[in-house]
N, C-alpha and C positions, 0 to 999 in steps of 0.2 A: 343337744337341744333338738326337739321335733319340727321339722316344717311350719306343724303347726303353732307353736308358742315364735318360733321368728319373725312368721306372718305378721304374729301381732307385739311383738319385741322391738323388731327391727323399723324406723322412721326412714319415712320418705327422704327426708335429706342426704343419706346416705347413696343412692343408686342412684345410677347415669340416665338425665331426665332431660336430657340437652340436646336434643333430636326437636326441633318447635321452627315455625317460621312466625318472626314478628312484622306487623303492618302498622299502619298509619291510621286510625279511622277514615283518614281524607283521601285515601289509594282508592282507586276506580277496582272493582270487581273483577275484572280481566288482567292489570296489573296486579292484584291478588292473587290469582288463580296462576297466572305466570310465576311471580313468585315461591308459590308453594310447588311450582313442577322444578322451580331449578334447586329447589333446599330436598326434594323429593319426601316432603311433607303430604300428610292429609290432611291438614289444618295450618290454619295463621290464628296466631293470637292477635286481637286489634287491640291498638294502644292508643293512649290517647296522651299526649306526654308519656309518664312513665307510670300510668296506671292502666289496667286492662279495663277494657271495659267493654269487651265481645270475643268472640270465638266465631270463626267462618270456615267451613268444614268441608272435606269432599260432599258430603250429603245434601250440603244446601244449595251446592254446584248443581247437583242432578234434581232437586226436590223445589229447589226457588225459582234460579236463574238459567236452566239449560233450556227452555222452553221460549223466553222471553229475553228477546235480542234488545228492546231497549234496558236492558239491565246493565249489564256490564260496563255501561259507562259510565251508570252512577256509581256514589261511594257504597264503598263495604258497609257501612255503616247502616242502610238501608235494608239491608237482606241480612248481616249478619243476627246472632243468638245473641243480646244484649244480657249482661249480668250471669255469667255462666257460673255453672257449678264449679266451685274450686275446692282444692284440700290444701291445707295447711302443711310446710315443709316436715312439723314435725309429729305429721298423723302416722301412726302406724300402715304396713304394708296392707293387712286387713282391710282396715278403716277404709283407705282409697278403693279398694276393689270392692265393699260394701255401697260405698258411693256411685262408684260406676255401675253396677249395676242396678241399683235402687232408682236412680237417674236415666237409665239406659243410654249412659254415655262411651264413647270409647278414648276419648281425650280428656284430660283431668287435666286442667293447668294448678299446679303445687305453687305455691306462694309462701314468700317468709313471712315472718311474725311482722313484718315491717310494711307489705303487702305490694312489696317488688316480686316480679315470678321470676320463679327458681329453675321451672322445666314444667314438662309435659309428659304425663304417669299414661303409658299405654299400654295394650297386653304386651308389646315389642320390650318394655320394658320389664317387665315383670316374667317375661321368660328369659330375659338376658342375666336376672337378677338369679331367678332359681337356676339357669345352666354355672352362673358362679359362682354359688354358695354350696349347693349339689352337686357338683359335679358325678361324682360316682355315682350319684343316685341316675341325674339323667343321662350321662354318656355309656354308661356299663350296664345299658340292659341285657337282658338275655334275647338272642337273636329267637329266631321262631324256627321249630323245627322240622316243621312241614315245608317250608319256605325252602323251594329248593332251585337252578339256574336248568336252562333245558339243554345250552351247548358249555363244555368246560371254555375256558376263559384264561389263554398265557399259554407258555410250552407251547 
């Protein structure tokens, strides 16, 4: 099968989507931002019980609240993207990368049919999917042969 027909064969639920930090809508902005440095995330999903219902992003760090020091102590809830773009556990791999980029998102939170989140669809993820599905394709490329070392190296 081609790259291409798996792209769009193969369903979100399958690949490792488990790389997210979850928040509280009621978590203060700076405990968010801590949060997602120790999960070493680019985003929190905000939750509200156990429905999402925001997305707070490195971008919104730098774009909303890096500027404006009384921010951080209010809620995420205040600054975060309310209602974000999701895809469905069992959209195709296409599908979510058509979304992202139609959207110009880089965090996709995937959700079951039930509309608990499943994970978080990134390019981190979608290269980790094509190095394990391809492997010969991406680890055995042909090296380049101009590409050459200027001191030899060993002995």
């Amino acid at each position: 099968m081609s790259i291409f027909e798996e792209l769009h064969n193969h369903p979100l639920q399958q690949l490792d989507l488990g790389h997210y930090c979850r928040v509280s809508v009621h978590d203060s902005v700076q405990d968010v931002v801590q949060q997602m440095q120790v999960s070493n995330s680019n985003c929190a999903f905000v939750m509200d019980n156990d429905a999402l219902v925001g997305i707070f992003t490195d971008r919104d760090v730098l774009q909303k609240v890096a500027t404006h020091n009384e921010l951080w102590s209010q809620p995420v809830s205040n600054v975060m993207t309310p209602d974000p773009v999701v895809a469905r556990s069992d959209y195709s791999i296409a599908t979510a990368l058509k979304l992202m980029d139609e959207h110009h998102v880089r965090n996709l939170p995937v959700l079951t049919p039930e509309g608990s989140v499943a994970g978080n669809f990134t390019h981190h993820a979608f290269m980790r999917y094509l190095a394990d599905y391809f492997p010969t394709d991406i680890y055995n490329r042909p090296s380049e042969a101009r590409r050459t070392t200027r001191h030899r190296h060993g002995a």
